[in-house]
C-alpha positions as CSV (number, residue, x, y, z in Angstrom):
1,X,0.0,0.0,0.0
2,X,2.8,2.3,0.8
3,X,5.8,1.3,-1.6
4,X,3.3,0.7,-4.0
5,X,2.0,4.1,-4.9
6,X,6.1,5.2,-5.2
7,X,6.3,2.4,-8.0
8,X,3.4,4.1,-9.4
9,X,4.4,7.7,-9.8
10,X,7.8,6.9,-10.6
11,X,5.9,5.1,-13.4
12,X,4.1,8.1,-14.1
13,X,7.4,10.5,-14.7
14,X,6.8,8.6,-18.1
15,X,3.3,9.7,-18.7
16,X,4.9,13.5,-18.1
17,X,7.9,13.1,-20.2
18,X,7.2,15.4,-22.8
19,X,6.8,18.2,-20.7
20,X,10.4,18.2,-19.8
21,X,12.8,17.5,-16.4
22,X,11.3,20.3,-14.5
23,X,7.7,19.0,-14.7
24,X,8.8,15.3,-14.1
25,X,11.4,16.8,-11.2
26,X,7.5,18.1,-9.9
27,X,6.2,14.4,-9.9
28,X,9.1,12.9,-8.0
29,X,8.5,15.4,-5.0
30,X,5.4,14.3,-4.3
31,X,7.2,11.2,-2.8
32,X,10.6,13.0,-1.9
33,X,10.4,13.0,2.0
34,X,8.5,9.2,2.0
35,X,9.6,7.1,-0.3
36,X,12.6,5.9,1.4
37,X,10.1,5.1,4.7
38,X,8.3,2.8,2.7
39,X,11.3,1.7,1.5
40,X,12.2,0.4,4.8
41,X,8.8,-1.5,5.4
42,X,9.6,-3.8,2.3
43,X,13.3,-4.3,3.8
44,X,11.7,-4.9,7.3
45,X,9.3,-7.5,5.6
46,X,12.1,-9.7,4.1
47,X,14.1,-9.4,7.7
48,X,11.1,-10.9,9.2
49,X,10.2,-13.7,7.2
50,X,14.1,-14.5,7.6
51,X,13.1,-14.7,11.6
52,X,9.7,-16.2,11.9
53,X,10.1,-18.0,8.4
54,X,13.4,-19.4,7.7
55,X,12.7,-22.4,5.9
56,X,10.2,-20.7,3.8
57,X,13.5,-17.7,3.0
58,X,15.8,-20.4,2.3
59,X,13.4,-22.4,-0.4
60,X,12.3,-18.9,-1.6
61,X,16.0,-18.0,-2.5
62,X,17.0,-21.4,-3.7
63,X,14.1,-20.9,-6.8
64,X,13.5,-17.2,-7.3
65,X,17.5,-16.3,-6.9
66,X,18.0,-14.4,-9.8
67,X,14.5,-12.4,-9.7
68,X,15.2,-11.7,-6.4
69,X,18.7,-10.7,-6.7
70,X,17.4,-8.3,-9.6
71,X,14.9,-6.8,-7.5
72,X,17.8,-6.1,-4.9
73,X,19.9,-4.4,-7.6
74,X,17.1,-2.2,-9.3
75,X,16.4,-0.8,-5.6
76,X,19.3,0.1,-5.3
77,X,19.7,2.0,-8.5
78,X,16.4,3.7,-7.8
79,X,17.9,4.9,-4.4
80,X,20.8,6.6,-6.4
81,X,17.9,8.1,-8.8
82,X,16.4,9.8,-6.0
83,X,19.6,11.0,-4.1
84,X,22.0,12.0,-7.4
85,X,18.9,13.2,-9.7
86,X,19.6,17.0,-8.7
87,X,23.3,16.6,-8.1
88,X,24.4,18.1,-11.6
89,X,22.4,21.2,-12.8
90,X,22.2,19.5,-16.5
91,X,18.7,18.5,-18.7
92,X,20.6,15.9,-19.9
93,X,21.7,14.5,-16.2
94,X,18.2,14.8,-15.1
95,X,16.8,12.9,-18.0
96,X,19.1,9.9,-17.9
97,X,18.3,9.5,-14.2
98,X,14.4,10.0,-15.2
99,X,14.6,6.5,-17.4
100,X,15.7,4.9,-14.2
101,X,13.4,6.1,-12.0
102,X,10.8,4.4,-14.2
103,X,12.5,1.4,-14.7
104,X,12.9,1.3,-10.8
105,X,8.8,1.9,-10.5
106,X,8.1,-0.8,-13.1
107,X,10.2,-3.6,-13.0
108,X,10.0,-4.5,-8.8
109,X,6.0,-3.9,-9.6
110,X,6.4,-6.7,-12.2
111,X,9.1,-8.7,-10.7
112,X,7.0,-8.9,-7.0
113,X,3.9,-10.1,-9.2
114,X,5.8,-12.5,-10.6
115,X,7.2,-14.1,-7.2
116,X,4.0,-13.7,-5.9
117,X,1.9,-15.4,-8.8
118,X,4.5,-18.6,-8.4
119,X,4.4,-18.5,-4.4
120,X,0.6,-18.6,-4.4
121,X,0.8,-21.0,-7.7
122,X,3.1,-23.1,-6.3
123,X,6.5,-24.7,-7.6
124,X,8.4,-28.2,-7.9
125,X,10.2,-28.5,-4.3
126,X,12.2,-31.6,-3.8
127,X,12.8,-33.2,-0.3
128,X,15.7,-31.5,0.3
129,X,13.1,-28.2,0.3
130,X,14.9,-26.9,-3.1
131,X,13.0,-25.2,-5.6
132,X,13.7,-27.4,-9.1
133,X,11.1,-24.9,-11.2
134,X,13.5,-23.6,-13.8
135,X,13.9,-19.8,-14.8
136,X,11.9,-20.2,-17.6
137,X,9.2,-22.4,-16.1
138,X,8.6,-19.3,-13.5
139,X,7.5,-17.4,-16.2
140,X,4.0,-19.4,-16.8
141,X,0.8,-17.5,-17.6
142,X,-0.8,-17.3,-14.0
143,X,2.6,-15.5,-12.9
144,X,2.7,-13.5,-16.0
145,X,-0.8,-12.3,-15.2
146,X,0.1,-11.4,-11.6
147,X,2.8,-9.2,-12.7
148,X,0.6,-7.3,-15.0
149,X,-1.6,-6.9,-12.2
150,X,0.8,-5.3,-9.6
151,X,2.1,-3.2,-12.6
152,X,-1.6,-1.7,-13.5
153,X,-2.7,-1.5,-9.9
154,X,0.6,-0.1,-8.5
155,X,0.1,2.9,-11.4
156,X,-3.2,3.5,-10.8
157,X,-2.3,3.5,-7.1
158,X,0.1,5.7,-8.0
159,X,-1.7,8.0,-10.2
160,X,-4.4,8.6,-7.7
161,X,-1.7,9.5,-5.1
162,X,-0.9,12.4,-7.5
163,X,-3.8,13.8,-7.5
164,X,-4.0,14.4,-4.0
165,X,-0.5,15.8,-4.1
166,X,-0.2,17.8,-7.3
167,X,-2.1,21.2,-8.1
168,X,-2.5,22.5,-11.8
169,X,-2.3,21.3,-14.7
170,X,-0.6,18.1,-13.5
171,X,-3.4,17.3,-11.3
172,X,-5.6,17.3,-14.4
173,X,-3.5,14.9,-16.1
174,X,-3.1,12.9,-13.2
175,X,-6.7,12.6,-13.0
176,X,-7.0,11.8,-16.9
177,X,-4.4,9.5,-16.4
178,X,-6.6,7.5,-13.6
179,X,-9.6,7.2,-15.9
180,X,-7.8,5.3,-18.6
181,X,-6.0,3.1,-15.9
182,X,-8.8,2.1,-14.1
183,X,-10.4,0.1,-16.5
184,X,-7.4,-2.2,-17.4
185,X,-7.0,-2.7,-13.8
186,X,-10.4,-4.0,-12.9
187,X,-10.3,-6.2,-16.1
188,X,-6.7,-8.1,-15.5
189,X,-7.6,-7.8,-11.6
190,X,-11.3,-9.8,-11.7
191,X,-9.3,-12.0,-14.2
192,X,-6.2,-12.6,-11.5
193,X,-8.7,-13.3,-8.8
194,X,-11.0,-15.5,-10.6
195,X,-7.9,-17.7,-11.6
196,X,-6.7,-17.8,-8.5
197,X,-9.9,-18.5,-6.2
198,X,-11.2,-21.4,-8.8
199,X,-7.2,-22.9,-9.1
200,X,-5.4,-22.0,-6.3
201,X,-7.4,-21.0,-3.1
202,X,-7.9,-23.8,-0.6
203,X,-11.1,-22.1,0.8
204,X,-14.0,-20.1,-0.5
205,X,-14.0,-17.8,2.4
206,X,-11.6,-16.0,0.4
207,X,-14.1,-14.7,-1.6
208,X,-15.0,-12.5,0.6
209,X,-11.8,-10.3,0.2
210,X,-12.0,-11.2,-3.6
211,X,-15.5,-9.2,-3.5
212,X,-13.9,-6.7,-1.3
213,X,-11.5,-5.9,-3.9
214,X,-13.5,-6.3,-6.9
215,X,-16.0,-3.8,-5.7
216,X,-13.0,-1.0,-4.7
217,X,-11.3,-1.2,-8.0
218,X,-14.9,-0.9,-9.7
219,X,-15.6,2.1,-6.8
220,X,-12.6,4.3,-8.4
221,X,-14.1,4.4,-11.9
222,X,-17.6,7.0,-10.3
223,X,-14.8,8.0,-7.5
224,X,-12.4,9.6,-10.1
225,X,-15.6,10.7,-12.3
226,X,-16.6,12.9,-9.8
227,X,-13.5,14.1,-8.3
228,X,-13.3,12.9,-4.9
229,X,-9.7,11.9,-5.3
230,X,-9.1,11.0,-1.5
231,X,-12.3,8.3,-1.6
232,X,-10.3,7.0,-4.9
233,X,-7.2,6.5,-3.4
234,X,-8.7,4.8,-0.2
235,X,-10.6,2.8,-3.2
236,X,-7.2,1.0,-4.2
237,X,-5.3,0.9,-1.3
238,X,-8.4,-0.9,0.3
239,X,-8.1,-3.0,-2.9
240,X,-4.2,-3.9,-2.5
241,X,-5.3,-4.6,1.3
242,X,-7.9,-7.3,0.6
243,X,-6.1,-8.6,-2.4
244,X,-3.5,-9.4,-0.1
245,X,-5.7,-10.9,2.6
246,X,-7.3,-13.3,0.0
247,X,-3.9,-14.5,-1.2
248,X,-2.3,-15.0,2.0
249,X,-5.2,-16.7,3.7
250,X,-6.1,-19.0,0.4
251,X,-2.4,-20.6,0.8
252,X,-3.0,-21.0,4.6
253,X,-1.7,-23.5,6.0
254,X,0.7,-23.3,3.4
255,X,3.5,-20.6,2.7
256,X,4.7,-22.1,-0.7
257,X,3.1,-25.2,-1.8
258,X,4.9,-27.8,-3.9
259,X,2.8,-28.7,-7.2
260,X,5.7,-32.2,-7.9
261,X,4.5,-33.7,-4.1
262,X,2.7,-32.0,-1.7
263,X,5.0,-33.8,1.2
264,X,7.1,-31.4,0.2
265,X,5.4,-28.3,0.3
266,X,6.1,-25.6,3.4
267,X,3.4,-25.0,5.3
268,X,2.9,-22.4,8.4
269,X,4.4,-25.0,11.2
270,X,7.1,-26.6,9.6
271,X,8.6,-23.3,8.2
272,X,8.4,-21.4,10.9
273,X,11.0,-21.0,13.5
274,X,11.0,-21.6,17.3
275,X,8.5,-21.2,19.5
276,X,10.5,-18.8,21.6
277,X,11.7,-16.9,18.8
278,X,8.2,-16.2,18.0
279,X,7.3,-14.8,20.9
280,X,10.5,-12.6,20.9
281,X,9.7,-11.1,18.1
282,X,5.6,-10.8,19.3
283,X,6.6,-8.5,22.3
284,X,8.8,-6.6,20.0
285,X,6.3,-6.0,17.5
286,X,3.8,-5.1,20.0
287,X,6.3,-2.4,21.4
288,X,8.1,-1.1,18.5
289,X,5.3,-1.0,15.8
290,X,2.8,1.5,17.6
291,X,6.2,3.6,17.9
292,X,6.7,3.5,13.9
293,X,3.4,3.4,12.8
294,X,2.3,6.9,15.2
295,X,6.1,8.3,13.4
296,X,4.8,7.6,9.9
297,X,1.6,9.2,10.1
298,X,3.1,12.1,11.8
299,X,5.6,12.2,8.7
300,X,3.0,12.1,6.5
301,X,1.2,15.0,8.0
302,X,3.9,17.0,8.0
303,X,3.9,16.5,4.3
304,X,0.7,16.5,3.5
305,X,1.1,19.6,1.3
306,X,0.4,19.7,-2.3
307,X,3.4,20.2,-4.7
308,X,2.3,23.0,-7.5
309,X,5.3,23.4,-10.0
310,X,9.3,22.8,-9.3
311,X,10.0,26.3,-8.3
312,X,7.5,26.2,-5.5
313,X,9.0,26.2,-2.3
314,X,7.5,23.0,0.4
315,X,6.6,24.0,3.5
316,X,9.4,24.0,6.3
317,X,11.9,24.3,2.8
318,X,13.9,27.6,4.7
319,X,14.5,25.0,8.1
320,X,15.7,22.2,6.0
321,X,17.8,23.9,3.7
322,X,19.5,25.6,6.9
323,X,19.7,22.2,7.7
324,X,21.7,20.8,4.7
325,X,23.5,24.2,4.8
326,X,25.2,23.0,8.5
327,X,25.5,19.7,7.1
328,X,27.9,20.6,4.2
329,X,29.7,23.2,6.7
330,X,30.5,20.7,9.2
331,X,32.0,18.1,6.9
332,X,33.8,20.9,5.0
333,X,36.1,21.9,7.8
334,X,39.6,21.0,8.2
């Protein structure tokens, strides 16, 4: 829901590319002092299912390697597009760091539905809890189909996200931009959930968030009609939510199922780690998360401001440029 809409509107520095650096330098703002938060909740979620899930990390790794390890290297490229975008005063600069930043919105929005259309899927896993599913064989229809999905849902996500954060002209297009996304969306969506509650769920109650989705993404289409851009944006990220909740609880018991034997598939108690680890990390979560979730919103409504062209100073601008101004003196002296 969070790193989401950033894959999105770095997606959408594409739809603005003809109006030059300046206007796509405007789009990238809008996620300049969050995107590396959410950043950190995708990191936190792979640390975590290394603690409570090793088994299921360790089979996940042996078979998605190379997707995985591509993921890992366009993040990190993307995190040098946001930080060395503006470091040269140059069109040319700008622009070459503009194709990355929508590589780095696309491709992890693609590669994650990919992983996640094989995870829920299933693979070939031998008794040694190695994935044998080739490269090639990872790239099957029903995985193919997820990735399309997290690609158009992520840019709508996105999209909508701009319209609560852009004014002008950009808004407008942002709004424009919505309309023509929605549809695709919904289409490749119901398709995506149909597949996977008829082939893949192990219980119907799962059609509950199904419905739950179907009916938010169909929601955005009067939402963005009329303008009520915050109602939109709650439309889709209640739609990733349940999306999530129906794949998730149609693999339960299982975390990654194996299609060769099902002996061999990982379920919920034989991937998980220790008992006492668990709870550990239970009474962590329950002291640490209320801490970072009551940070975030605050950072967010700090923020909340809309962006209206590049040459618009933010709010709070004059403190943080002081700021970086004692940061450069301080490593600057002899």
């Amino acid at each position: 829901m969070l790193e989401g809409f950033d894959f999105g509107v770095q997606m959408n520095v594409a739809t603005s590319w003809k109006r030059g650096p300046g206007t796509r330098g405007t789009v990238l703002r809008t996620i300049g002092p969050v995107w590396d938060g959410n950043e950190v909740w995708v990191i936190t979620g792979g640390a975590l299912l290394f603690a409570a899930f090793p088994e299921w990390y360790a089979t996940l790794f042996s078979g998605f390697y190379l997707a995985l390890l591509l993921l890992l290297l366009v993040l990190i490229v993307r995190v040098c597009a946001f930080k060395w975008r503006d470091k040269v005063d140059s069109d040319r600069w700008r622009t070459g760091w503009d194709v990355v930043h929508v590589i780095g919105g696309f491709a992890p929005a693609l590669l994650w539905g990919v992983a996640f259309g094989n995870i829920v899927a299933g693979v070939s896993i031998d008794e040694n809890r190695w994935v044998t599913t080739t490269l090639l064989e990872l790239l099957n229809p029903f995985a193919l189909l997820s990735g399309l999905v997290f690609v158009l849902l992520f840019w709508l996500h996105g999209t909508l996200y701009l319209t609560l954060k852009i004014e002008g002209p950009l808004r407008e297009d942002a709004n424009r931009w919505a309309g023509r996304l929605a549809w695709p969306a919904i289409v490749a969506g119901a398709a995506f959930l149909l597949w996977f509650q008829l082939a893949h769920s192990n219980t119907w109650l799962t059609l509950i968030p199904v419905a739950v989705a179907a009916l938010a993404l169909i929601a955005v289409v009067p939402l963005n009609r009329r303008r009520r851009e915050g109602l939109a944006f709650g439309a889709t990220t209640t739609a990733i939510a349940a999306a999530s909740i129906a794949l998730f609880g149609g693999l339960f018991p299982y975390v990654m199922p194996a299609v060769n034997d099902p002996a061999n598939s990982l379920t919920v108690a034989n991937a998980s780690s220790t008992a006492h680890t668990l709870t550990v990390m239970l009474v962590a979560l329950c002291v640490l998360m209320p801490i970072v979730l009551a940070y975030t919103v605050w950072t967010y409504r700090v923020f909340r401001h809309r962006v209206r062209d590049e040459d618009s100073p933010a709010p709070g601008s004059e403190l943080l440029e002081k700021a970086k101004q004692g940061y450069r003196e301080a490593f600057e002296q002899d």
